[in-house]
C-alpha positions in Angstrom: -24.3 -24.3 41.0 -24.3 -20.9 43.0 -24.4 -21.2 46.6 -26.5 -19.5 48.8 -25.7 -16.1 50.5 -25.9 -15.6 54.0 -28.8 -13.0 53.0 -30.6 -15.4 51.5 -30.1 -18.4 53.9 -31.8 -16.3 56.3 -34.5 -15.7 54.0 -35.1 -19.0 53.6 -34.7 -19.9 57.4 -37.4 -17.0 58.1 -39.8 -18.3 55.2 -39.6 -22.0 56.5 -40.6 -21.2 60.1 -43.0 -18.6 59.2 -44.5 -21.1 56.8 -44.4 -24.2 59.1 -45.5 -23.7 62.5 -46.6 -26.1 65.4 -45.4 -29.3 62.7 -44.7 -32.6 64.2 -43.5 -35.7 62.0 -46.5 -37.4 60.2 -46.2 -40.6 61.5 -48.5 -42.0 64.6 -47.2 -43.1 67.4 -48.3 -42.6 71.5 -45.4 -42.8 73.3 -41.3 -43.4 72.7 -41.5 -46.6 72.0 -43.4 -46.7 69.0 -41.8 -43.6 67.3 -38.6 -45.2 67.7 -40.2 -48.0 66.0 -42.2 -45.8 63.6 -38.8 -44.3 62.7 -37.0 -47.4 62.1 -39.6 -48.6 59.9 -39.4 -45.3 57.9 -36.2 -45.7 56.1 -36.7 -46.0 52.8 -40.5 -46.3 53.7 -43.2 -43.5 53.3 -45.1 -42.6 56.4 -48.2 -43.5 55.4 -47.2 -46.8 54.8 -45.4 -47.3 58.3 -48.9 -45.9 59.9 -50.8 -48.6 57.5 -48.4 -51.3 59.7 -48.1 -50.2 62.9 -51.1 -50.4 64.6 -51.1 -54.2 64.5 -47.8 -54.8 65.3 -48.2 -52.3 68.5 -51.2 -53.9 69.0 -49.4 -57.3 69.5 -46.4 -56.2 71.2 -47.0 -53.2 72.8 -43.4 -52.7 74.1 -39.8 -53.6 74.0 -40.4 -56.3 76.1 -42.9 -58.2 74.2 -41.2 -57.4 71.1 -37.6 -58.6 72.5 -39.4 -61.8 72.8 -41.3 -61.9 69.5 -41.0 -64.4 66.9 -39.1 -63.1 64.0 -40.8 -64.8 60.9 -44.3 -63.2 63.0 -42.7 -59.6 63.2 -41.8 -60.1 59.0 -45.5 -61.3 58.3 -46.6 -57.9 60.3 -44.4 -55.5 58.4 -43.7 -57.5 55.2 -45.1 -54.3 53.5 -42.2 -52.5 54.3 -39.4 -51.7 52.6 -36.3 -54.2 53.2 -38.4 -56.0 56.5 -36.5 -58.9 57.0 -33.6 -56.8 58.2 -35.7 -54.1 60.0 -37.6 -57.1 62.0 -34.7 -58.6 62.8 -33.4 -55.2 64.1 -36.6 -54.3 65.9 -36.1 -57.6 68.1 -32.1 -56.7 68.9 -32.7 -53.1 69.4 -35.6 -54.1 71.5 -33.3 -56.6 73.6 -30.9 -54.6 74.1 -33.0 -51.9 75.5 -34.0 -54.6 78.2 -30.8 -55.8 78.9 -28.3 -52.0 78.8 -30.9 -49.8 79.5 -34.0 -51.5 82.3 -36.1 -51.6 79.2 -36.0 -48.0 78.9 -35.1 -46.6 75.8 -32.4 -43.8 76.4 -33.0 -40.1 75.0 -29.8 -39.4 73.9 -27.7 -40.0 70.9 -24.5 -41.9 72.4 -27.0 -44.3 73.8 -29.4 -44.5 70.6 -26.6 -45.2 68.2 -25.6 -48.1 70.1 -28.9 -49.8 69.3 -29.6 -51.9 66.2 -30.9 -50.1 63.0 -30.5 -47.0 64.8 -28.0 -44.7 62.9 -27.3 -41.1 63.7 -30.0 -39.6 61.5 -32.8 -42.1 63.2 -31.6 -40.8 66.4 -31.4 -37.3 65.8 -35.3 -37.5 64.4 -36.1 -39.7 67.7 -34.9 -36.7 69.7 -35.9 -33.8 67.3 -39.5 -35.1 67.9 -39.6 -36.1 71.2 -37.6 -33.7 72.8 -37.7 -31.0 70.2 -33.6 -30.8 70.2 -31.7 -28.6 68.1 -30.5 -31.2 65.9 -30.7 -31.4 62.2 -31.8 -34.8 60.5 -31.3 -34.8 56.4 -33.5 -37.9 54.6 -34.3 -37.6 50.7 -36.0 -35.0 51.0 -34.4 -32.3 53.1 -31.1 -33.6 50.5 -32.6 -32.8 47.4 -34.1 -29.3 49.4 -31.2 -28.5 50.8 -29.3 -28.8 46.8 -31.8 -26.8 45.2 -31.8 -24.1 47.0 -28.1 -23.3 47.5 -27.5 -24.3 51.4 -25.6 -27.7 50.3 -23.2 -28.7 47.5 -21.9 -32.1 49.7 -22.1 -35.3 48.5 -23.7 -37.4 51.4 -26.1 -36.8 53.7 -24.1 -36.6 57.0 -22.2 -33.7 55.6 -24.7 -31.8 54.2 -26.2 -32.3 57.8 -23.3 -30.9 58.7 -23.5 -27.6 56.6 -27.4 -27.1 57.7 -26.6 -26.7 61.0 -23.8 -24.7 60.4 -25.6 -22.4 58.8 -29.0 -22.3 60.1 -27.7 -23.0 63.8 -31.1 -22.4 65.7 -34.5 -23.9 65.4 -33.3 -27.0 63.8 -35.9 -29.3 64.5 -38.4 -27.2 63.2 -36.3 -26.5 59.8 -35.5 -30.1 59.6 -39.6 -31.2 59.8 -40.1 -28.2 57.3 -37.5 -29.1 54.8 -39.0 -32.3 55.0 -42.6 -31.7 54.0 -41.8 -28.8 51.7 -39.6 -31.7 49.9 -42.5 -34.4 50.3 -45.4 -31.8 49.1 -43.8 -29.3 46.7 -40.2 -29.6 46.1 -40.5 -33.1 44.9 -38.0 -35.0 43.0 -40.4 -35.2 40.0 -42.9 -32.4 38.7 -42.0 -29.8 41.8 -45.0 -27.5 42.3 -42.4 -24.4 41.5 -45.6 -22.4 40.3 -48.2 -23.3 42.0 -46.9 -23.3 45.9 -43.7 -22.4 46.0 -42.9 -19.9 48.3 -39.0 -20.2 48.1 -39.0 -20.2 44.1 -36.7 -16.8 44.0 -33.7 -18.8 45.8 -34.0 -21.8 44.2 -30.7 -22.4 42.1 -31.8 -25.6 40.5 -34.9 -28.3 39.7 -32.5 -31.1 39.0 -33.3 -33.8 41.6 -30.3 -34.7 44.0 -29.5 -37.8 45.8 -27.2 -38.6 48.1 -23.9 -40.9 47.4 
């Protein structure tokens, strides 16, 4: 598959921001705490069932210290919805904990400190930060994977390395590529039946429609 040109991948940069302005992540939260929870329960999760979830289980523990000390078959009744929430309710209780006990039940803003905590990997953290802090950081789910493939910026394999390559090669504005790459993938580049005709505004760089996934 042809790769992109350096002419083109600051096409595409330009069209991205220029099409997606002022966006945030689509999931609700009100403070730190519950997007790092919001994120957690993502994974493998759509947003709009996370924001289905949430507001009773913020409702019940309304921070890290109430949900340290939650009950864990409770937190798996309030998120059963969820993709894979036994584990993800057993790590929002350890993460929780161990922001009480390493950080004075504060949770820390940067990624040494978030990848220490439990279901937090580098690409939750880097989307923690990219929303709350708007850091130049590049986070690659499904979505921005498959994007990234069809249009030539990516050929690599997993999604650390083709995080990797993006911010190689796009370098600035990150966070607002990464949350456009992501709703462009969600809304028109999908992995099935992508709106190539009817909304696509990157269709003369796209080098593929075969759906990508990461190993």
């Amino acid at each position: 598959m042809k790769k992109a040109t350096k002419i083109e991948i600051n096409k595409i940069k330009s069209l991205f921001i220029e099409n997606y302005t002022d966006i945030t992540t689509e999931l609700n939260y009100k403070n730190l705490y519950e997007l790092i929870v919001s994120v957690m329960l993502s994974a493998q999760c759509t947003d709009k069932r996370v924001n289905i979830i949430t507001p009773a289980l913020f409702k019940k523990y309304p921070n890290v210290i109430k949900l340290g000390s939650a009950n864990l078959d409770d937190v798996k009744e309030l998120i059963k919805s969820c993709s894979f929430f036994n584990n993800k309710a057993k790590n929002l209780i350890k993460m929780s904990n161990r922001v009480i006990e390493n950080f004075n039940s504060k949770i820390p803003l940067n990624k040494k400190d978030l990848i220490t905590l439990a279901g937090v990997g580098q690409k939750t953290a880097h989307v923690v930060m990219i929303e709350y802090t708007g850091a130049n950081l590049m986070a690659v789910d499904t979505h921005v994977f498959r994007v990234a493939h069809r249009l030539g910026l990516s050929s690599e394999k997993t999604a650390i390395k083709t995080e990797e390559e993006l911010t190689k090669k796009f370098k600035t504005n990150l966070h607002v590529l990464h949350q456009a790459m992501v709703l462009f993938g969600r809304y028109t580049c999908k992995a099935i039946n992508p709106k190539c005709d009817e909304e696509c505004f990157l269709q003369e760089y796209c080098k593929t429609k075969k759906t990508f996934k990461a190993g």
